[in-house]
C-alpha positions in Angstrom: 0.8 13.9 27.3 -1.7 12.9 30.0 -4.5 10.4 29.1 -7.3 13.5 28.9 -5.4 15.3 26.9 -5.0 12.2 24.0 -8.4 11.4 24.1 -9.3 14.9 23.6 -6.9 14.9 20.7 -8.1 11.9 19.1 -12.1 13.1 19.7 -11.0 16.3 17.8 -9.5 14.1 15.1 -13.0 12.1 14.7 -11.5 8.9 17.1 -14.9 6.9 17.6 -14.5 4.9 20.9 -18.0 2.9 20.8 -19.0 -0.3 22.8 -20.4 -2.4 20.0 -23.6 -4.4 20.9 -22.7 -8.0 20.6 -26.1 -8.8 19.2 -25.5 -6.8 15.9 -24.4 -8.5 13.0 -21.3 -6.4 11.3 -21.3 -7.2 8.4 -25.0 -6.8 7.6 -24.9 -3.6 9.4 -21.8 -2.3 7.3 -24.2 -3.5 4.0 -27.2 -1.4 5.2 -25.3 1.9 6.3 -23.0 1.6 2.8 -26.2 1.4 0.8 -28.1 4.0 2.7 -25.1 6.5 2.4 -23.8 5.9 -1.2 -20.6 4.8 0.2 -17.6 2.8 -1.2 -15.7 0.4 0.4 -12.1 0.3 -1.2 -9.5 -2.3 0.5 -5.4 -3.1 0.1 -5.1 -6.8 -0.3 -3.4 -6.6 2.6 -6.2 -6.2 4.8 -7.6 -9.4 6.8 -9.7 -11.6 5.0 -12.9 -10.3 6.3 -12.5 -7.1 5.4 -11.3 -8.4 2.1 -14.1 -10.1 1.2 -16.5 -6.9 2.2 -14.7 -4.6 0.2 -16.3 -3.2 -2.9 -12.8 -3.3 -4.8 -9.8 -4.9 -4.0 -6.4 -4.3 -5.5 -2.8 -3.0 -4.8 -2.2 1.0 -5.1 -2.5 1.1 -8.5 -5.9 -0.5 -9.1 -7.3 1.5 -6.0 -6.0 4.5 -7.3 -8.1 3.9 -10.5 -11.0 2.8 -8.7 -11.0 6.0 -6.6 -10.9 8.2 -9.9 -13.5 6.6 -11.2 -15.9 6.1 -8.3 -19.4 7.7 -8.2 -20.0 7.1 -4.4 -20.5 10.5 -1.9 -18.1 8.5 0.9 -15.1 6.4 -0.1 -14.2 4.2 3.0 -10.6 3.6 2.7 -9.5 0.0 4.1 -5.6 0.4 4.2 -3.3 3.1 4.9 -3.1 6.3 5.5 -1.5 7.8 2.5 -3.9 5.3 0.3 -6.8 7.7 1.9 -4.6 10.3 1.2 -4.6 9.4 -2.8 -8.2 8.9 -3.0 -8.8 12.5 -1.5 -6.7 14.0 -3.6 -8.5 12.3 -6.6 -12.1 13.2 -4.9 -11.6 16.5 -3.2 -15.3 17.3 -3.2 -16.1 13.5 -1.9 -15.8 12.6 1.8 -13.1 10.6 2.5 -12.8 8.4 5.6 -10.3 5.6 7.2 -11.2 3.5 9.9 -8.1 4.4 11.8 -5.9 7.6 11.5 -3.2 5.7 13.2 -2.8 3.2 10.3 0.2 4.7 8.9 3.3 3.4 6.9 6.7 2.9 7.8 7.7 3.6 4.2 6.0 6.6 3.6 7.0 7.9 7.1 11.0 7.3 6.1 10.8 10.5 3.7 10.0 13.3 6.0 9.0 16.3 3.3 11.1 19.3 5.0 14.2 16.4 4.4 13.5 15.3 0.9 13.0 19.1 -0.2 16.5 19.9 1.1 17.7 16.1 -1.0 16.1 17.4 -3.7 17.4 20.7 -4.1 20.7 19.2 -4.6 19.7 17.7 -7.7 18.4 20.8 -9.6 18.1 18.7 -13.4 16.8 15.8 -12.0 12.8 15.0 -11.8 11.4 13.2 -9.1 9.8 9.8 -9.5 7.8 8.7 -6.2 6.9 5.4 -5.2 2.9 6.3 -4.6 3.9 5.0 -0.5 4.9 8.3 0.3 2.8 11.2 1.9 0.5 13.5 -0.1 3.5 16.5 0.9 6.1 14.7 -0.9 3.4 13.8 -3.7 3.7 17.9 -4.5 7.2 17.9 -4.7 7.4 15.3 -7.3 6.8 15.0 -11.1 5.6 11.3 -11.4 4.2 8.7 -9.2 4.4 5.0 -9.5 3.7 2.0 -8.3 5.0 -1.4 -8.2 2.8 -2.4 -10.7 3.6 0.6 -13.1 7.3 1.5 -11.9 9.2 0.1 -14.3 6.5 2.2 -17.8 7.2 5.2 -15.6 11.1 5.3 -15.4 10.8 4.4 -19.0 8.6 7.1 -20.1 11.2 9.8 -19.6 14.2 10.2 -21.9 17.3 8.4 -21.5 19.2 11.3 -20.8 17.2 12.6 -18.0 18.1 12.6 -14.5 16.2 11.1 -12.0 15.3 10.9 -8.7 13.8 8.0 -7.3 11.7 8.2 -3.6 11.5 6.8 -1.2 11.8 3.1 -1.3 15.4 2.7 -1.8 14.9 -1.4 -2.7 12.6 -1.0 -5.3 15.0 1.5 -6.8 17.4 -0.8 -6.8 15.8 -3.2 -8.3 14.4 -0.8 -11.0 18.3 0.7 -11.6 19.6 -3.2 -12.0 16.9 -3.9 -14.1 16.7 -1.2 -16.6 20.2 -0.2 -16.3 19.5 3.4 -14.9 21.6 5.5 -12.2 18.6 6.9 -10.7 19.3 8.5 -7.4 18.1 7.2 -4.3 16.3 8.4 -1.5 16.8 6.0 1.6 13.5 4.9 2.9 12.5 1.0 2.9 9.2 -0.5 4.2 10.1 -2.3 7.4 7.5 -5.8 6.8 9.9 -5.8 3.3 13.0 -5.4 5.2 12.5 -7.9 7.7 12.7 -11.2 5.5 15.0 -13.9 6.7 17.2 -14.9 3.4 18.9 -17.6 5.5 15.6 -18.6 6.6 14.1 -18.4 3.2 17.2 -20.7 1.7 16.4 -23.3 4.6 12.5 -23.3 3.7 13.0 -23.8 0.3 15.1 -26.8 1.1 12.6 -28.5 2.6 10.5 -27.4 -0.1 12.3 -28.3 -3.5 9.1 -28.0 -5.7 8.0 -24.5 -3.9 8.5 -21.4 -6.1 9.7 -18.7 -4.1 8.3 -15.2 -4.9 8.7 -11.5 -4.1 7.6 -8.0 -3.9 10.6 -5.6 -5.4 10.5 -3.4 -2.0 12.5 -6.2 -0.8 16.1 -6.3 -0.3 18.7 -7.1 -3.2 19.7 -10.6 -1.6 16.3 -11.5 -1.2 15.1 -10.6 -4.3 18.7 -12.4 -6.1 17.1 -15.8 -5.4 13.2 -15.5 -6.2 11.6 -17.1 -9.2 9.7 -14.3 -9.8 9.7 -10.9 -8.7 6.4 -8.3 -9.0 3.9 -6.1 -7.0 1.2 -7.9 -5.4 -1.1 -8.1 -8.3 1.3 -9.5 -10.5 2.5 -12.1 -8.1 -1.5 -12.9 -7.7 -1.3 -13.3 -11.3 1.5 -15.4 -11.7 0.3 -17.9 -9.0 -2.8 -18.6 -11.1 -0.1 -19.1 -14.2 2.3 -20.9 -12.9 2.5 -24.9 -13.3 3.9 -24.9 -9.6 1.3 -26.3 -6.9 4.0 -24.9 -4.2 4.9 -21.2 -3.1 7.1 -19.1 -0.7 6.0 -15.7 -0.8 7.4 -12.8 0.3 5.0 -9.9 0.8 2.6 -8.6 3.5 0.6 -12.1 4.3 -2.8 -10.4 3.4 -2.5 -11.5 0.0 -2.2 -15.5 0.4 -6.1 -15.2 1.1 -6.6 -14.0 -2.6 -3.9 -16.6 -3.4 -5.7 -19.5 -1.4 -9.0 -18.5 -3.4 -7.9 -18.4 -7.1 -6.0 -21.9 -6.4 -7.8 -23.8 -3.9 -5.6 -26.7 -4.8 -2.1 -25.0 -4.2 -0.1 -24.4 -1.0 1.0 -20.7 -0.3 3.7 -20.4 2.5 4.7 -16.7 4.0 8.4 -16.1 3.7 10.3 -16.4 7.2 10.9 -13.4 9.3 14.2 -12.3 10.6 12.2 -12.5 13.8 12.2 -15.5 14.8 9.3 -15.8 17.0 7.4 -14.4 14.0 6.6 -17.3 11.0 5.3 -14.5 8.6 5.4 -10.4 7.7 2.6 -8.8 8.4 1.8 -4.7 8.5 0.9 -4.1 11.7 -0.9 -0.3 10.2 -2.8 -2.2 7.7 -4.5 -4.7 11.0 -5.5 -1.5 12.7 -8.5 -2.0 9.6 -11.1 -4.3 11.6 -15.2 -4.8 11.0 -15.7 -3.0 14.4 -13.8 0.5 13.3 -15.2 -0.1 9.7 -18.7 0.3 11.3 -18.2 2.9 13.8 -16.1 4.8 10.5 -19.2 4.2 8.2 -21.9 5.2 11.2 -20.4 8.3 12.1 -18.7 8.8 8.9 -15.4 9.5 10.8 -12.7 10.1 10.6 -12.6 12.3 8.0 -9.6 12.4 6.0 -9.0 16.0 4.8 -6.3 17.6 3.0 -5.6 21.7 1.7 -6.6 23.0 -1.6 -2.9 23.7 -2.4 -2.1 20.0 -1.1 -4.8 18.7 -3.7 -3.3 21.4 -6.2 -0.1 20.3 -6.1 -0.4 16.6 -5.6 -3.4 15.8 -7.9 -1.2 16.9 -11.5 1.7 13.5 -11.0 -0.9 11.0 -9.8 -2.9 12.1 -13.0 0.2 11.9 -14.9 0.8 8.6 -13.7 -2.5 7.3 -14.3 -2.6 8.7 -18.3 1.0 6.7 -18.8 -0.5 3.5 -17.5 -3.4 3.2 -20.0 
């Protein structure tokens, strides 16, 4: 595709490609044009600090999701990925929806093409269809359920022991969820690639020159990983447990986003990312979830573009398991 012919694309798609005047100051700016338009800002703790600490609300899927349901603005400004934006429309059809970047997918939700899963899950006719909420709004309508980390384990158990399930698409935290509750849920095999890319030699050799560090982890990473943390949780409950914990020393294996959070609840603790398998790398970060920055967040609220948008049936269809979700997590 010639270089005309993207920009034309992205134009159509509401791509903002400003100059910023150097003089302005962003983050007042973002304040005025939030308050003049009755806008939200909702951000993924995984987001840099600075849009962190702008954000309205800040939380992991789950806690966004709620906040989006519940939101009075006329324009929620989605700091995080695409299929987050996704949720939040299909929650708020009649609100506008925008995300600073349309490029700021997710590996994870991208591993479960819907045409694919469809043709996995007619195979399992008896089965219903638990899926990780990191999955596109299309495979959202061919589900029954969505969870999150922070909900996962409630959902599985809300169904009867005898029912077959499907679980989608993050194959690790399936895993962990079968070994863990003793289930046989099938698996679809998707994985979120900062997850996958953790170092558990490099891990071992950290921790040994760490004795009194905890190491930590997120359940979308792999079994061997996950065989040797302290703790396992989504990133709100590993949040939590920092604050808890008697430790003063942590390796933590998640997207790096959330040590900021970590670094301001206990000032007085040391938070180290978890090693790479990448060794010019020291930490995981999501390169989607950088695409956020003040400039785009600025240009997204001043324009307010680009919009996310999303068919009625889409909304239909995907709206009745996030719902369900939400009412089992009360």
């Amino acid at each position: 595709m010639e270089k005309g012919s993207i920009q034309q694309m992205l134009e159509e798609k509401g791509f903002i490609d400003e100059k910023i005047d150097d003089n302005i100051d962003l983050v007042q700016e973002i304040l005025r044009l939030k308050k003049e338009k009755n806008a939200v800002i909702l951000g993924h703790f995984y987001i840099t600090p600075e849009l962190q600490d702008i954000s309205d609300y800040l939380g992991d899927s789950l806690g966004l999701a709620q906040a989006a349901k519940e939101t009075d603005a006329d324009i929620i400004v989605f700091l995080g990925v695409h299929f987050m934006a996704e949720t939040a429309k299909i929650l708020n059809p009649d609100k506008k929806v925008i995300i600073p970047d349309l490029m700021a997918g997710c590996s994870l939700a991208a591993s479960a093409p819907a045409d694919k899963f469809a043709a996995f899950k007619a195979k399992y006719p008896d089965h219903k269809v638990i899926s990780y909420i990191n999955c596109t709004a299309a495979i959202k309508t061919l589900s029954d359920v969505i969870c999150t980390s922070s909900n996962a384990e409630k959902i599985v158990n809300s169904f009867p022991e005898d029912q077959p399930l499907i679980f989608a698409p993050d194959k690790n935290l399936g895993n962990y969820l079968n070994s863990k509750l003793g289930k046989e849920m099938v698996l679809w095999d998707g994985a979120c690639e900062v997850h996958e890319k953790y170092s558990l030699e490099k891990i071992v050799a950290l921790m040994d020159e760490h004795p009194e560090a905890e190491f930590i982890a997120h359940p979308e990473c792999e079994k061997p990983v996950l065989m040797v943390a302290k703790y396992i949780g989504s990133t709100t409950a590993l949040l939590n447990y920092v604050q808890k914990s008697d430790a003063k020393e942590f390796v933590v294996a998640t997207e790096s986003g959330i040590l900021h959070q970590m670094k301001k609840a206990c000032p007085d603790k040391v938070f180290i990312p978890a090693p790479s398998i990448d060794s010019t790398c020291g930490c995981n970060d999501c390169a989607y979830m950088k695409l956020n920055t003040l400039d785009k967040l600025y240009t997204a609220l001043k324009y307010e573009q680009p919009e996310l948008n999303l068919s009625a049936e889409v909304i239909e269809k995907a709206k009745e398991p996030i719902l369900r979700m939400l009412e089992i997590s009360l």
